[in-house]
Each structure stands twice: as C-alpha cells, then as structure tokens.
N, CA and C atoms as a LAMMPS dump frame, in Angstrom:
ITEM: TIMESTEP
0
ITEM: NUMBER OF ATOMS
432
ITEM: BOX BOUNDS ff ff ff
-5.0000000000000000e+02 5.0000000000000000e+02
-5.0000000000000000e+02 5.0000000000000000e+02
-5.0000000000000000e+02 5.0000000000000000e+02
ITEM: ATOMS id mol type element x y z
1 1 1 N 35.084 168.325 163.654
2 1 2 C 34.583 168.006 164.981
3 1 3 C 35.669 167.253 165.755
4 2 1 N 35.906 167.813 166.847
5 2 2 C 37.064 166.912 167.648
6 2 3 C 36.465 165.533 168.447
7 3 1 N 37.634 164.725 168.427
8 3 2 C 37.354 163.352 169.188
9 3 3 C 38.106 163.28 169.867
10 4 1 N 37.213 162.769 171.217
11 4 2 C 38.054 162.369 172.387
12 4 3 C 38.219 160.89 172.139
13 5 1 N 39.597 160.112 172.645
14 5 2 C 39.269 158.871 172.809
15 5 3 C 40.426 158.878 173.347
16 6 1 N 40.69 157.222 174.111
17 6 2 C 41.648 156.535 174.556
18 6 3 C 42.949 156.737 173.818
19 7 1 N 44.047 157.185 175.142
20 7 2 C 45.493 157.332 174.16
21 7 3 C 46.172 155.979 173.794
22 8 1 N 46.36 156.127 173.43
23 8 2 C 47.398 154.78 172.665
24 8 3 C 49.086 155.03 172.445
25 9 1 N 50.192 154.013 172.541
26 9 2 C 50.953 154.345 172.775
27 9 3 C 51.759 154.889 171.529
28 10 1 N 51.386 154.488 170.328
29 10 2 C 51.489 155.34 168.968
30 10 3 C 51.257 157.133 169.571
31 11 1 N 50.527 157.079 170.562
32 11 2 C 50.298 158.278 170.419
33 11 3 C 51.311 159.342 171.721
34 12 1 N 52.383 158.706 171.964
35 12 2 C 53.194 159.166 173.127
36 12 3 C 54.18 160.403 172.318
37 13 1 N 54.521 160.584 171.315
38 13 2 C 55.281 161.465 170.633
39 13 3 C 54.564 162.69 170.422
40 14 1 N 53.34 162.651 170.15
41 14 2 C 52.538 163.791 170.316
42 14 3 C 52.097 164.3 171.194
43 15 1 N 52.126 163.551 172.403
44 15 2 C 51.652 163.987 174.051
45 15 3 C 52.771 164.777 174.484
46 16 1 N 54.129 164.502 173.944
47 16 2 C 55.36 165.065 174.588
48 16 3 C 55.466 165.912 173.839
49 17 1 N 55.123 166.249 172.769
50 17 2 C 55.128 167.378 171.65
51 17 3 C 54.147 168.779 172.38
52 18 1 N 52.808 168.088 172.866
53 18 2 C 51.933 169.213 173.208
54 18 3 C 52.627 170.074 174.698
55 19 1 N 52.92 168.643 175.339
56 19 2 C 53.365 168.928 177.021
57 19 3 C 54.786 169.932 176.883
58 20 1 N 55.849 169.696 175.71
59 20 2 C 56.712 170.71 175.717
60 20 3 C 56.588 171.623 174.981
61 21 1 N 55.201 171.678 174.418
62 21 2 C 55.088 173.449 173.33
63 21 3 C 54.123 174.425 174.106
64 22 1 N 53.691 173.867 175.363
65 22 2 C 52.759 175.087 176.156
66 22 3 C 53.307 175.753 176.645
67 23 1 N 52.266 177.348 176.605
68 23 2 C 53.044 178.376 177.331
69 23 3 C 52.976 178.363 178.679
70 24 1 N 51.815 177.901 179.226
71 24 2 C 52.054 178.074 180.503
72 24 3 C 52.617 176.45 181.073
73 25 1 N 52.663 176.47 181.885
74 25 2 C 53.888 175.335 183.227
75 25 3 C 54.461 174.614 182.016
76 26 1 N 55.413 175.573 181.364
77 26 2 C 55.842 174.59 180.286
78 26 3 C 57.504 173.537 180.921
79 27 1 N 57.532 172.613 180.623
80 27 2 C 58.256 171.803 180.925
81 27 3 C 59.26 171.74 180.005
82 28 1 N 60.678 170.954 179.96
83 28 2 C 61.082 170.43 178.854
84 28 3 C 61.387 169.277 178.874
85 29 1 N 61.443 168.463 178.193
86 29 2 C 62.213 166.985 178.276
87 29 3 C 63.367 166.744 179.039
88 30 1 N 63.897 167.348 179.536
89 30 2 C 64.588 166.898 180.646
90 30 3 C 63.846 167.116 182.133
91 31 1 N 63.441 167.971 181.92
92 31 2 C 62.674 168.508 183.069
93 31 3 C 61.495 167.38 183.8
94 32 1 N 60.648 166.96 182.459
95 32 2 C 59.962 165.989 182.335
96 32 3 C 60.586 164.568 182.977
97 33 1 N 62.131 164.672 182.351
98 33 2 C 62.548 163.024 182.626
99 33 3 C 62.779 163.195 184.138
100 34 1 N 63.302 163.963 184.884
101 34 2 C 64.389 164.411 186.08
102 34 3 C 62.283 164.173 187.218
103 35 1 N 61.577 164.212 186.486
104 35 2 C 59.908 163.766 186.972
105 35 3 C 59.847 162.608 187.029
106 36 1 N 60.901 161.711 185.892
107 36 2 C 60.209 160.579 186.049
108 36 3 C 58.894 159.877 185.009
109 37 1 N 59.009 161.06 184.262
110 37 2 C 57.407 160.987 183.182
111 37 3 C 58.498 161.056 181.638
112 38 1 N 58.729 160.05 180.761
113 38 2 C 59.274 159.723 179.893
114 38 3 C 58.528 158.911 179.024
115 39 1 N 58.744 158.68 178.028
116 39 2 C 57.805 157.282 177.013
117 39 3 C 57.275 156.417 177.542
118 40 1 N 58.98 155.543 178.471
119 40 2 C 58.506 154.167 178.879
120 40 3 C 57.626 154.304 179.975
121 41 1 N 57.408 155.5 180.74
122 41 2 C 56.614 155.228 182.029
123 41 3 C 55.543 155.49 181.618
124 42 1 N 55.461 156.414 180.646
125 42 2 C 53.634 157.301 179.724
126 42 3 C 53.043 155.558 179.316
127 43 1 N 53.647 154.941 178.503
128 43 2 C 54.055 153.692 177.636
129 43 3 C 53.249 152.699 179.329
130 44 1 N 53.909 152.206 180.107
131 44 2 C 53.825 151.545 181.024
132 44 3 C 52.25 151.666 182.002
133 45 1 N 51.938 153.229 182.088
134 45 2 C 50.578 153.267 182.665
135 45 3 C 49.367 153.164 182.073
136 46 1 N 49.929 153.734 180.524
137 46 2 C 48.482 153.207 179.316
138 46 3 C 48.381 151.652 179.351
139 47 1 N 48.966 151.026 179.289
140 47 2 C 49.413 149.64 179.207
141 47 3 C 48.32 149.181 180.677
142 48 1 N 48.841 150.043 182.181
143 48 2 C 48.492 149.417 183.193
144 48 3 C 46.646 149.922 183.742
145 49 1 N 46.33 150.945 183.025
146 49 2 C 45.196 151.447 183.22
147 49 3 C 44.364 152.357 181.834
148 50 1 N 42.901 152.616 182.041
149 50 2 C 42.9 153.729 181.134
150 50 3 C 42.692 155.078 181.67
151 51 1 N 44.004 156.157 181.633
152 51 2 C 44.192 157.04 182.577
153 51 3 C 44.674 157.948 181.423
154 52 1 N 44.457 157.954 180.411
155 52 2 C 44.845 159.116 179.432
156 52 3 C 44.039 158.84 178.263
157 53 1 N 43.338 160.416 177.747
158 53 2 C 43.225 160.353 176.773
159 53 3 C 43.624 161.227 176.063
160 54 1 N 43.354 161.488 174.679
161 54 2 C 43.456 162.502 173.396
162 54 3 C 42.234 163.256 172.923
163 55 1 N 42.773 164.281 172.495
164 55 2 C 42.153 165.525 171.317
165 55 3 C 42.538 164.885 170.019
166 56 1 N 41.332 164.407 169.418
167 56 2 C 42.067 164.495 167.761
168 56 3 C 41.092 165.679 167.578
169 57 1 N 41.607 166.407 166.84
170 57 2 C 41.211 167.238 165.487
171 57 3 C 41.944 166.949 163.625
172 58 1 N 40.984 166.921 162.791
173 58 2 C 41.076 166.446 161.755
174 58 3 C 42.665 165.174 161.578
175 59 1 N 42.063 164.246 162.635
176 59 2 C 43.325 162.877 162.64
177 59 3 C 44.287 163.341 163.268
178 60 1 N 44.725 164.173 164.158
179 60 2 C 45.885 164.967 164.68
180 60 3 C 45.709 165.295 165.987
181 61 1 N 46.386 164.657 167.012
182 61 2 C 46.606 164.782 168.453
183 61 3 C 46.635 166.378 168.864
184 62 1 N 45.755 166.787 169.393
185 62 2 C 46.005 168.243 169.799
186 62 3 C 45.636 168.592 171.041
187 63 1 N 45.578 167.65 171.768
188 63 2 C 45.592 168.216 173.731
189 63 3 C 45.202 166.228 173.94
190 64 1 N 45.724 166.586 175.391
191 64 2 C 45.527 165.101 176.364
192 64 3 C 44.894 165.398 178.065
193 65 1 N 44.297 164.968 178.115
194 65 2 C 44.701 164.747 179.962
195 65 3 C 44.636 163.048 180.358
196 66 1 N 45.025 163.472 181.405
197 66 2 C 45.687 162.306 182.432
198 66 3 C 44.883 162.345 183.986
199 67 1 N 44.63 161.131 184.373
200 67 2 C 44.142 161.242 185.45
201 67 3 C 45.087 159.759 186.046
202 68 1 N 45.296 160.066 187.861
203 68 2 C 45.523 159.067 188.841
204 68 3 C 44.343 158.838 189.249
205 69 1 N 43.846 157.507 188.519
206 69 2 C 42.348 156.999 189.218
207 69 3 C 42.71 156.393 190.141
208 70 1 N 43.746 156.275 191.071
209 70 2 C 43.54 155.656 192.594
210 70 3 C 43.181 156.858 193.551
211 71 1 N 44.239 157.857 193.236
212 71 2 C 43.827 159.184 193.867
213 71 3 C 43.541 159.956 193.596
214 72 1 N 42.093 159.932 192.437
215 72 2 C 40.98 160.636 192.311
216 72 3 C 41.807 161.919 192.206
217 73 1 N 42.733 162.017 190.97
218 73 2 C 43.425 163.293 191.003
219 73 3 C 43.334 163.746 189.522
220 74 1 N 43.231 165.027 189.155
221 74 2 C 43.251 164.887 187.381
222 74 3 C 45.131 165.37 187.739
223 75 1 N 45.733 164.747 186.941
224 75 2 C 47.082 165.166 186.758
225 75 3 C 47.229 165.952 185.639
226 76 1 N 46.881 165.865 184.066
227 76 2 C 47.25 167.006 183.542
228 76 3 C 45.891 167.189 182.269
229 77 1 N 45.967 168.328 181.928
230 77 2 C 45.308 168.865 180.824
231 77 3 C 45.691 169.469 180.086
232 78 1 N 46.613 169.833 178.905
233 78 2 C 47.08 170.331 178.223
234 78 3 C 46.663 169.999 176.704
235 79 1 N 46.435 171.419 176.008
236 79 2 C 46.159 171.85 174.209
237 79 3 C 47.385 172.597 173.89
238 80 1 N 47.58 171.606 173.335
239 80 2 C 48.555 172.438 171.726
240 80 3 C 48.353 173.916 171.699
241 81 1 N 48.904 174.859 171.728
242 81 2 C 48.977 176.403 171.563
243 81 3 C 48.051 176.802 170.169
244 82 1 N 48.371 175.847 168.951
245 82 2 C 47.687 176.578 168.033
246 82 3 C 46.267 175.649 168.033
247 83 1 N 45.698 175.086 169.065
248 83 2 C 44.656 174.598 168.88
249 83 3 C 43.303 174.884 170.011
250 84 1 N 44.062 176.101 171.206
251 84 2 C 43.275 176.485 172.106
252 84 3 C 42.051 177.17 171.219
253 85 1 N 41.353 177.565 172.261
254 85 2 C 39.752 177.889 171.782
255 85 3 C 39.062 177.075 171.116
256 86 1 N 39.125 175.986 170.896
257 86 2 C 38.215 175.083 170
258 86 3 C 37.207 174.462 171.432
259 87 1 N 37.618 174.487 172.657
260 87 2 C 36.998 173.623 173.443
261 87 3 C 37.45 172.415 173.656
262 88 1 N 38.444 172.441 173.167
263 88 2 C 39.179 170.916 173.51
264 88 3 C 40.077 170.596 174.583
265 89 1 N 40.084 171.374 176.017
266 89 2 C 40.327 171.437 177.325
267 89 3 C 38.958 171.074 177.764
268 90 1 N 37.835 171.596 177.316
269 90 2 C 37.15 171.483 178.25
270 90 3 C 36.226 170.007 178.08
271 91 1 N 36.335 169.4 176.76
272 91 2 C 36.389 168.216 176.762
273 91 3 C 36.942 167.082 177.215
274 92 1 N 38.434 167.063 177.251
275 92 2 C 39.136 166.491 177.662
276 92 3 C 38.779 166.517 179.363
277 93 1 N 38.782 167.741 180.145
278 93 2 C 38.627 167.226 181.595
279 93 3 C 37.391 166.999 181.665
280 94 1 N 36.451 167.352 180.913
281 94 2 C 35.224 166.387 181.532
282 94 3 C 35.407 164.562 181.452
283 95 1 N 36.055 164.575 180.163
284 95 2 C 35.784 162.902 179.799
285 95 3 C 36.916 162.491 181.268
286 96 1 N 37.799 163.142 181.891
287 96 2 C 38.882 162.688 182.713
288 96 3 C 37.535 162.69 184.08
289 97 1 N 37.071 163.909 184.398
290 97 2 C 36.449 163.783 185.262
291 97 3 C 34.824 163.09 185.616
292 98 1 N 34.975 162.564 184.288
293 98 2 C 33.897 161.277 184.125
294 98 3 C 34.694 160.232 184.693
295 99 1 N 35.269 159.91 184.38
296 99 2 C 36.264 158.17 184.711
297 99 3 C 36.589 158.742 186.536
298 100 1 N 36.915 159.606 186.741
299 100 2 C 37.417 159.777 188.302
300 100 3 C 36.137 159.187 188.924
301 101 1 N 35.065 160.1 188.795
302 101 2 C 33.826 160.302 189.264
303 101 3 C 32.821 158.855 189.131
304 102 1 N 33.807 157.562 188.639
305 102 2 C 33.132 156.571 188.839
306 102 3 C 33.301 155.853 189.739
307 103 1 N 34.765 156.091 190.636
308 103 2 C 34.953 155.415 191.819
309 103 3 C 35.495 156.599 192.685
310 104 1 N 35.056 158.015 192.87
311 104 2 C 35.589 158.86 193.612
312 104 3 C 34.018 160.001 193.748
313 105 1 N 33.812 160.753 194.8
314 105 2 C 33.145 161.731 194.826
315 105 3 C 33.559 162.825 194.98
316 106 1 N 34.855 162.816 195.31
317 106 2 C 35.446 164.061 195.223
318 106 3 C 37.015 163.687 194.71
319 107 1 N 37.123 164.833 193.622
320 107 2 C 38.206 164.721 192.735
321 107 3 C 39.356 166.237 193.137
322 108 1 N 40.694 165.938 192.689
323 108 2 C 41.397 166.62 193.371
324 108 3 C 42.324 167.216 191.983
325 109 1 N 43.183 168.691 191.737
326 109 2 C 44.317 168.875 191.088
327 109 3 C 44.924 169.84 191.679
328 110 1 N 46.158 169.588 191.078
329 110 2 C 46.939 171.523 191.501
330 110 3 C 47.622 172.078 190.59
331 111 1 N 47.636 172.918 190.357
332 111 2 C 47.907 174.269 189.872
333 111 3 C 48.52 175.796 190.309
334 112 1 N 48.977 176.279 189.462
335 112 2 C 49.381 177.58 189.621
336 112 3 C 48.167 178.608 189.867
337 113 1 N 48.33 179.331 191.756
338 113 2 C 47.261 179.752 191.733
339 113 3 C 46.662 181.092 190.988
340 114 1 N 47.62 181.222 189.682
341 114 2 C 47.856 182.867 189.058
342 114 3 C 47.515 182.668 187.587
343 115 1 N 47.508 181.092 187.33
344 115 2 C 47.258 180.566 185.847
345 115 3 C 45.889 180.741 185.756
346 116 1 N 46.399 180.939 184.05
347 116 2 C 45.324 180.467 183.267
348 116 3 C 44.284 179.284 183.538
349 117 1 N 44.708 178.799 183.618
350 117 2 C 44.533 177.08 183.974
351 117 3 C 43.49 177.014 185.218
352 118 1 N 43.66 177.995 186.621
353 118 2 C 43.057 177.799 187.69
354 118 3 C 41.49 178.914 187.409
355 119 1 N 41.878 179.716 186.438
356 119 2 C 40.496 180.533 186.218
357 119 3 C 39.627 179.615 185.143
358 120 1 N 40.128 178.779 184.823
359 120 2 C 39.576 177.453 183.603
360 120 3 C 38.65 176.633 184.475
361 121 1 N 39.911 175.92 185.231
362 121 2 C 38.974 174.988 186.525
363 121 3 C 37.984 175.612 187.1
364 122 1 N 38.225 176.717 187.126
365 122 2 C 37.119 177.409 188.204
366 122 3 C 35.547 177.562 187.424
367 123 1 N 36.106 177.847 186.151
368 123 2 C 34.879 177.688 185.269
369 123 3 C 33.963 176.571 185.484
370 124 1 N 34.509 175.628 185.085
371 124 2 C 34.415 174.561 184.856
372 124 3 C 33.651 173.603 186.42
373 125 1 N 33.646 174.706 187.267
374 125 2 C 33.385 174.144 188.7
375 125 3 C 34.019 173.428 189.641
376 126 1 N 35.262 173.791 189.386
377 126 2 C 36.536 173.135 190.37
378 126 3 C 36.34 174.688 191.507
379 127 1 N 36.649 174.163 192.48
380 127 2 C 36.76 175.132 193.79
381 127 3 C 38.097 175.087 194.418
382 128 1 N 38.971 176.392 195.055
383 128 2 C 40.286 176.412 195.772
384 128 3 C 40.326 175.953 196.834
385 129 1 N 40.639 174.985 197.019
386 129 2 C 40.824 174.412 198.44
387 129 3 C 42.175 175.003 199.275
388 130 1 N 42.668 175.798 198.724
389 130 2 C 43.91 176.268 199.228
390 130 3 C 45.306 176.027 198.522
391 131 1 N 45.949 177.09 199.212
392 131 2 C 48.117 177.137 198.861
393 131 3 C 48.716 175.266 199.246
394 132 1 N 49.258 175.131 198.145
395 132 2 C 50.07 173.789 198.605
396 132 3 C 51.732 173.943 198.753
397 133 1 N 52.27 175.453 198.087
398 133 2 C 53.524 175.701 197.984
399 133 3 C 53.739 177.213 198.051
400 134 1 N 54.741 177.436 198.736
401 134 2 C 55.261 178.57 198.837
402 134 3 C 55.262 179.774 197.653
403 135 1 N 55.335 178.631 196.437
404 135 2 C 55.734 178.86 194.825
405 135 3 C 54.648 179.458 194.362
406 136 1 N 53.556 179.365 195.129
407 136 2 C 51.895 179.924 194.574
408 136 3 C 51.396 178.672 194.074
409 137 1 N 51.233 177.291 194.014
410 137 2 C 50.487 176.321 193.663
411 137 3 C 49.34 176.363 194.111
412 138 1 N 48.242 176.046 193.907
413 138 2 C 47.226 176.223 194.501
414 138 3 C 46.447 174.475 194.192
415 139 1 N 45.443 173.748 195.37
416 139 2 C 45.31 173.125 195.285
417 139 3 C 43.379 173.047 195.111
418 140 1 N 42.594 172.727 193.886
419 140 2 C 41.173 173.064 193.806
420 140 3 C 41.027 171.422 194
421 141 1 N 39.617 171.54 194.247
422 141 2 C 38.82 170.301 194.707
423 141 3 C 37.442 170.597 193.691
424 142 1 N 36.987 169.506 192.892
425 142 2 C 35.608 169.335 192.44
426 142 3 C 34.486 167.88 193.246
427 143 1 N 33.334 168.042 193.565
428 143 2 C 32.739 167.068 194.012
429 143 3 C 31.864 166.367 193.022
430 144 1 N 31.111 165.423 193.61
431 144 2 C 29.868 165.083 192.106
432 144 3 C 28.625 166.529 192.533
C-alpha cells in the first residue's frame, strides 16, 4: 500500500532521481540547476514551508509533488517510470491539492498542452484555461 507523507530532506536524492528518470518534460541536472531548483533550494523550502510531499512504496520514494502555496500553483507531479499505474500521481496531487485548497479556491498549473500529464489533469478535473507559450504549454485551472 503506498504512503503519502511529508518530504524530508533525507529525501532530496530521490526526488532528483525521479525528476531526472521521467519520460516526459524530462529535465537533467543541469538543466534543473540553470532553474535554480538544486538540493540547497529543494533543502531550503522544505525547511521554509510544507510544500512537498512523497510516494513511498514498500519504504522507497517513488513519485513527489510540489506545490507554491502562496500562488495556489501545483508546481510538479512526477512517478518514477517503473512505478506508474499504481495510482500514485493521483494521490500525490490530490494530497497537493488538499493543502492549496485550504487557503486558495482556485488552484493553478502548466503543462505541455500534448502531454500525458494534461489528459491526467483533465481527469482528475483540472480544466484548460489556455496557451501560455508559443512551445505548446498549456495553462489548466481547478476550482473547489
């Protein structure tokens, strides 16, 4: 049975493990740093809020999301490749879009409007609010 809970900073090596082994908007560690999103800053916002959590499956980090609870934004959701289909995306953004949804009524992300990812949200009851980039980003909106 998977558990969601609070990330911890023990747990920053495995967040960067999942975030650079996905297939889709896959990033790499430089790519990541040249963002600005590295240990010490992952390290620095767990520290300053609770804005991330974890997938364990059997004791083992296997997806996270992240939310900006000032601006009611989910920033990321990502599962481990060999751990999709268990439902552990769709856990993870609910527990994210629980914590938004305590000081926000309407919650915000963006995405690729061609991904995987945006036919997920959509499931899930996120709606397209429209193009944010030339690139095809697409920007969905969920309410309470």
């Amino acid at each position: 049975m998977p558990r969601i809970r609070l990330a911890r900073p023990d747990d920053i090596p495995a967040i960067f493990t999942i975030r650079t082994s996905v297939r889709e908007n896959h990033l790499s560690l430089s790519q990541l740093t040249e963002l600005g999103i590295t240990p010490d800053s992952l390290r620095s916002m767990l520290e300053a809020q609770a804005c991330l959590w974890v997938a364990e499956v059997d004791g083992t980090v296997a997806g996270f999301s992240m939310i900006d609870a000032e601006d009611g934004c989910l920033f990321a959701a990502f599962v481990a490749p060999q751990a999709e289909g268990r439902g552990l995306g769709r856990l993870l953004v609910e527990t994210a879009e629980e914590a938004l949804f305590r000081t926000h009524s309407h919650l915000w992300l963006e995405t690729a409007a061609t991904s995987r990812a945006a036919g997920f949200y959509r499931h899930l009851g996120w709606a397209a609010a429209g193009p944010v980039s030339p690139e095809g980003d697409l920007r969905m909106e969920k309410r309470r």
